[in-house]
C-alpha positions as CSV (number, residue, x, y, z in Angstrom):
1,X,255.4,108.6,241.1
2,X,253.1,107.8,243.7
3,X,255.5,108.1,246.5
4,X,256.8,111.1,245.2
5,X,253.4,112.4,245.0
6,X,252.8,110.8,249.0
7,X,255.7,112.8,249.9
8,X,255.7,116.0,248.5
9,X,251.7,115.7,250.0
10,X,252.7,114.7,253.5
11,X,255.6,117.4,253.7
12,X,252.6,120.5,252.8
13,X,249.9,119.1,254.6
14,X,251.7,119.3,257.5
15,X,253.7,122.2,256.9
16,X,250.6,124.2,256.1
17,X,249.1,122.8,259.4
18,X,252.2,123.7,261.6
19,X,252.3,127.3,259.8
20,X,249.0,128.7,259.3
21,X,247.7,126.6,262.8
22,X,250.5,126.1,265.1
23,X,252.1,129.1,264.3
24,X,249.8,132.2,263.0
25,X,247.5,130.9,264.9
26,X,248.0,129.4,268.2
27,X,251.3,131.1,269.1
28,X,250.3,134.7,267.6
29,X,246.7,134.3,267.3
30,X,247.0,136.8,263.3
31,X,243.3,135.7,263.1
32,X,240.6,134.9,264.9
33,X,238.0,131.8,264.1
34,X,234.6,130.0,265.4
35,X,234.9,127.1,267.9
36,X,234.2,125.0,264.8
37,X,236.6,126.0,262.6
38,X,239.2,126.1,265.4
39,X,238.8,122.4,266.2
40,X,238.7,121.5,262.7
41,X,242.3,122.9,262.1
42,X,243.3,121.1,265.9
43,X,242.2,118.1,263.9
44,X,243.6,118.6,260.3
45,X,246.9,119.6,262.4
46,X,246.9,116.2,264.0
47,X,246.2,114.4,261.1
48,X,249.0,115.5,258.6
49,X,251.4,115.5,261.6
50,X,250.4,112.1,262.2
51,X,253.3,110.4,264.4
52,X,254.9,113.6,264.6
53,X,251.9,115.4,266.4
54,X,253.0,118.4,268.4
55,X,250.7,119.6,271.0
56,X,249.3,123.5,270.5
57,X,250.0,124.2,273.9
58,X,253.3,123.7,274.0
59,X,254.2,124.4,270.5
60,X,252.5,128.0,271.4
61,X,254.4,128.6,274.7
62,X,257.8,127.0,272.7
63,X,257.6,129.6,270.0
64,X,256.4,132.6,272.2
65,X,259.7,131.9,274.2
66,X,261.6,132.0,271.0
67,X,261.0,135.3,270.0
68,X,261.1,136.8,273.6
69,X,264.5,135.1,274.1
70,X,265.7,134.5,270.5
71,X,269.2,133.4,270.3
72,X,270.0,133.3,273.9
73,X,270.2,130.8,275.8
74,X,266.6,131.0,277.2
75,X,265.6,130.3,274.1
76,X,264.5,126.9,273.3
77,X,265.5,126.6,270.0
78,X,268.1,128.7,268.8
79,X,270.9,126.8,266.1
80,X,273.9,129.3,268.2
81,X,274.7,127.0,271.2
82,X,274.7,123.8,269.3
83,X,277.0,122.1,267.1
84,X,274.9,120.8,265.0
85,X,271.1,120.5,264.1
86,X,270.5,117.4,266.1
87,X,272.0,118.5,269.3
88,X,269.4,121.5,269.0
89,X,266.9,119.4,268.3
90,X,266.9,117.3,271.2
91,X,267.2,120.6,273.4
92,X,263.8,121.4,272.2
93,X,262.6,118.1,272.8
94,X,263.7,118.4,276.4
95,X,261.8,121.7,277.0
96,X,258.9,120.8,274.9
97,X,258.1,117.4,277.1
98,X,259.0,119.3,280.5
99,X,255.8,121.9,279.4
100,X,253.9,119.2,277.9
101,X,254.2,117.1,281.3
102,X,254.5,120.1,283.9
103,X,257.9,119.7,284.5
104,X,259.1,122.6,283.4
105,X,258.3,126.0,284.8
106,X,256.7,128.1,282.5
107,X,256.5,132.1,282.7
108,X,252.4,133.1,282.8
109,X,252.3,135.7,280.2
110,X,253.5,132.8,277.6
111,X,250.9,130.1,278.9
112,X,247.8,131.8,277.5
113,X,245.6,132.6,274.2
114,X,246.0,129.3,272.7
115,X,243.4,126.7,271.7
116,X,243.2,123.7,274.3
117,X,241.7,120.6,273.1
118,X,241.9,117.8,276.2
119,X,240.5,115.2,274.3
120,X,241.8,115.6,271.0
121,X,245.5,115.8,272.5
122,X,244.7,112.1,274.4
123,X,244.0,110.3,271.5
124,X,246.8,112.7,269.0
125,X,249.6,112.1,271.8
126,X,249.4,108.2,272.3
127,X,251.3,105.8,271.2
128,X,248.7,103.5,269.8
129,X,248.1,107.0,267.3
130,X,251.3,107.5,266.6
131,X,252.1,104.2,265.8
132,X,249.2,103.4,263.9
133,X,250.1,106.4,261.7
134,X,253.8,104.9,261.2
135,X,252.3,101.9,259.8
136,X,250.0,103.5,257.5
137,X,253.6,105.0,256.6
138,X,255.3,101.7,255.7
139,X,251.9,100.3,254.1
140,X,252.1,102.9,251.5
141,X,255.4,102.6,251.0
142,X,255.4,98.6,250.4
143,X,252.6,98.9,248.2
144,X,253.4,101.5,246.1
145,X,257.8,101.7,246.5
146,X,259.3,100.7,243.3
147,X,263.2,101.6,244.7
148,X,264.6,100.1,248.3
149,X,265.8,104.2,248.7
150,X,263.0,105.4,248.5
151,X,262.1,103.5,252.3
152,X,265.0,105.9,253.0
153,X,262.1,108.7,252.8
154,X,260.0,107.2,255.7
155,X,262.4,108.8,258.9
156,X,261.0,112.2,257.7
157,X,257.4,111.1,257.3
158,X,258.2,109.7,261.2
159,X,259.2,112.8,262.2
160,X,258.0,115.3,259.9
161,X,256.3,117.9,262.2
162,X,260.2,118.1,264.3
163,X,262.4,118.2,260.9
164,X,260.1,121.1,259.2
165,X,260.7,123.0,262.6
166,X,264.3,122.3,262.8
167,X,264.9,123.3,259.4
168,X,263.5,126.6,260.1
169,X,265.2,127.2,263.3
170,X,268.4,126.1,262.2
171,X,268.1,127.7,258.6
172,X,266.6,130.5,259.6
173,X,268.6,131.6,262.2
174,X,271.9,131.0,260.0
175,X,271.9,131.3,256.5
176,X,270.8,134.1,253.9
177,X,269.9,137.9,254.3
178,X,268.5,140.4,256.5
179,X,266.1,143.2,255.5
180,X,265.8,144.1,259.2
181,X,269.3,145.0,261.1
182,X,267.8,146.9,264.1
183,X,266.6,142.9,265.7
184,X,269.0,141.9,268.0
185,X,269.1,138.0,267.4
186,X,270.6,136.6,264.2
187,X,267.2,136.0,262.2
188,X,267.5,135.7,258.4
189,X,265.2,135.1,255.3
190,X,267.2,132.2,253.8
191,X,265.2,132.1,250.6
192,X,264.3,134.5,248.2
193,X,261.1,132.6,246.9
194,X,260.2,130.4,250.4
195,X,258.1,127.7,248.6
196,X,260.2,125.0,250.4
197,X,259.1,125.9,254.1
198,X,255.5,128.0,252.6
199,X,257.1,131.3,254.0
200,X,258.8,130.2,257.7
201,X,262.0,131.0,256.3
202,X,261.4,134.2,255.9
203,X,262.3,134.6,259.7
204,X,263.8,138.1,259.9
205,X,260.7,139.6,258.0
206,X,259.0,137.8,261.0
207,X,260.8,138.3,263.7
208,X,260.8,142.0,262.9
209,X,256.8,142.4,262.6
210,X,255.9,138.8,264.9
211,X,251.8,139.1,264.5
212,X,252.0,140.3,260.9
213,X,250.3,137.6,258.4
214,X,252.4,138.3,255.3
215,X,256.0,137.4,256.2
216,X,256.8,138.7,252.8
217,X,258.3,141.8,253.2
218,X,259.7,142.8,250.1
219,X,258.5,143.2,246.8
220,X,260.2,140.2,245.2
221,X,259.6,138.1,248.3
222,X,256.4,135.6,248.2
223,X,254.6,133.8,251.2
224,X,252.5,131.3,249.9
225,X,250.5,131.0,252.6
226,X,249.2,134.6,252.8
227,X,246.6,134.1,249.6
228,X,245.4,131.5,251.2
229,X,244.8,133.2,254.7
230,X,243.6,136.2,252.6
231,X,241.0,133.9,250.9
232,X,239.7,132.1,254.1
233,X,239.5,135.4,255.7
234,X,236.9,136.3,252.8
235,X,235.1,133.4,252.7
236,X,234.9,134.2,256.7
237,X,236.2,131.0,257.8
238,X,238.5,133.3,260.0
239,X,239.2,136.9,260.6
240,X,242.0,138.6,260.1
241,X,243.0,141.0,262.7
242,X,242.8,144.5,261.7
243,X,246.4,146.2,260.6
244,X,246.2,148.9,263.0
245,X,245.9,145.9,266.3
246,X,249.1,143.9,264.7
247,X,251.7,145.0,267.7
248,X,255.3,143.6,267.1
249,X,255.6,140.3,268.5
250,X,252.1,140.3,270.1
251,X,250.3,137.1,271.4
C-alpha cells in the first residue's frame, strides 16, 4: 500500500507541477503571480520532478514551438515522424539539451515571458540532485517494497517529468476525438474524463484556444486542474488573466 500510495503521489505531484507551472504558466503565462509565489512553484516543480527536472526555460520555448509548428517537422515533439514513442522522445531530448546548452538556435519571439531562476536551475540540473533524488527513489522502495515487481515501478519515478510529457504528446496527438476540426495538426482529446494526465489530454480543446485555463471544453469534459487554478486565483495566490486578453495561442 505504501508504494502504491508513493506512486500514485509522485505521478500528481509532478504532473500538477509540469501542468499548472511548466505549462499554464511558463509557456502561456494563463495567470500572473508575485515573485514569491513564482519561485515557490520553480521550487515545488523541481522537487516532485526530482531526477526528472526539466528546466522552465526550455520546457517554455519546447512547447511554444509545438503549437506554432504542431505536427510538422519543426516541431519538437510531434508522435507523426516517429515509429514509436521512444524514437520521439529522444528527438525532444536532442532539441531540449541543444536550448538548454545554446546549441541550438532558437527563434526570439519564443525565448521570452518565462520565469528564469539561475540558481535554482544549478543545483535542480546537477547530477549530484538528480542522483540523490534516485536514491531517495530506491530507499523507499527497499523499505517499504513487499513484491520484487514493484522495483519495476522505479524507471518511471527516474524519469517521470519525460514519460508524463511523452504520454501526452504521443497520446494526444493520436488517439480519441476532436471537438475542433478547423486546427490543422492532428490534436485530439484522448479521454473523456482526463483524470489520468489532470486535463493535458485534452489537447485539441487546447490547441484550439492555447492561453485558455479550462481545457475542458465540453460539457461532459472535466479538467481537474481548473478548480484548483480557480481557487488559487481567489485566494490571490495568482491572477487569472481576464477572458477578453486570452488570444489563441498567446504567450
Amino acid at each position: 500500500m505504501a508504494i502504491l500510495l508513493f506512486f500514485v503521489g509522485h505521478w500528481y505531484l509532478s504532473l500538477f507541477g509540469q501542468t499548472f507551472y511548466l505549462h499554464r504558466y511558463a509557456a502561456h503565462k494563463m495567470f500572473t503571480m508575485s515573485p514569491f509565489w513564482e519561485k515557490f512553484f520553480y521550487i515545488f516543480a523541481w522537487v516532485t520532478q526530482g531526477s526528472s527536472y526539466l528546466n522552465a526555460r526550455a520546457y517554455a520555448i519546447l512547447h511554444r514551438m509545438h503549437h506554432a509548428y504542431s505536427d510538422t517537422e519543426k516541431d519538437p515533439h510531434t508522435p507523426h515522424f516517429f515509429k514509436e514513442v521512444f524514437t520521439m522522445m529522444m528527438h525532444t531530448r536532442k532539441i531540449y539539451n541543444g536550448v538548454l546548452h545554446g546549441t541550438f538556435e532558437v527563434e526570439e519571439k519564443f525565448d521570452k515571458n518565462f520565469p528564469v531562476y539561475p540558481t535554482i536551475d544549478k543545483i535542480a540540473d546537477s547530477w549530484f540532485s538528480r542522483i540523490a533524488f534516485g536514491l531517495g527513489y530506491i530507499a523507499f522502495y527497499v523499505a517499504f517494497a513487499n513484491y520484487w515487481w514493484m522495483y519495476l515501478l522505479l524507471p518511471i519515478h527516474f524519469l517521470i517529468g519525460p514519460v508524463q510529457g511523452a504520454v501526452v504528446n504521443w497520446a494526444g496527438h493520436k488517439y480519441g476525438y476532436r471537438n475542433f476540426d478547423d486546427e490543422k495538426d492532428h490534436s485530439k482529446n484522448t479521454l473523456i474524463f482526463d483524470f489520468l494526465m489532470l486535463g493535458e489530454l485534452f489537447q485539441n480543446n487546447h490547441h484550439y484556444a492555447g492561453a485558455r485555463p479550462n481545457f475542458a471544453a465540453k460539457w461532459w469534459e472535466f479538467d481537474p486542474v481548473y478548480p484548483i487554478i480557480k481557487i488559487l486565483d481567489k485566494l490571490k495566490v495568482i491572477r487569472l488573466i481576464p477572458i477578453a486578453s486570452q488570444k489563441k495561442n498567446k504567450f
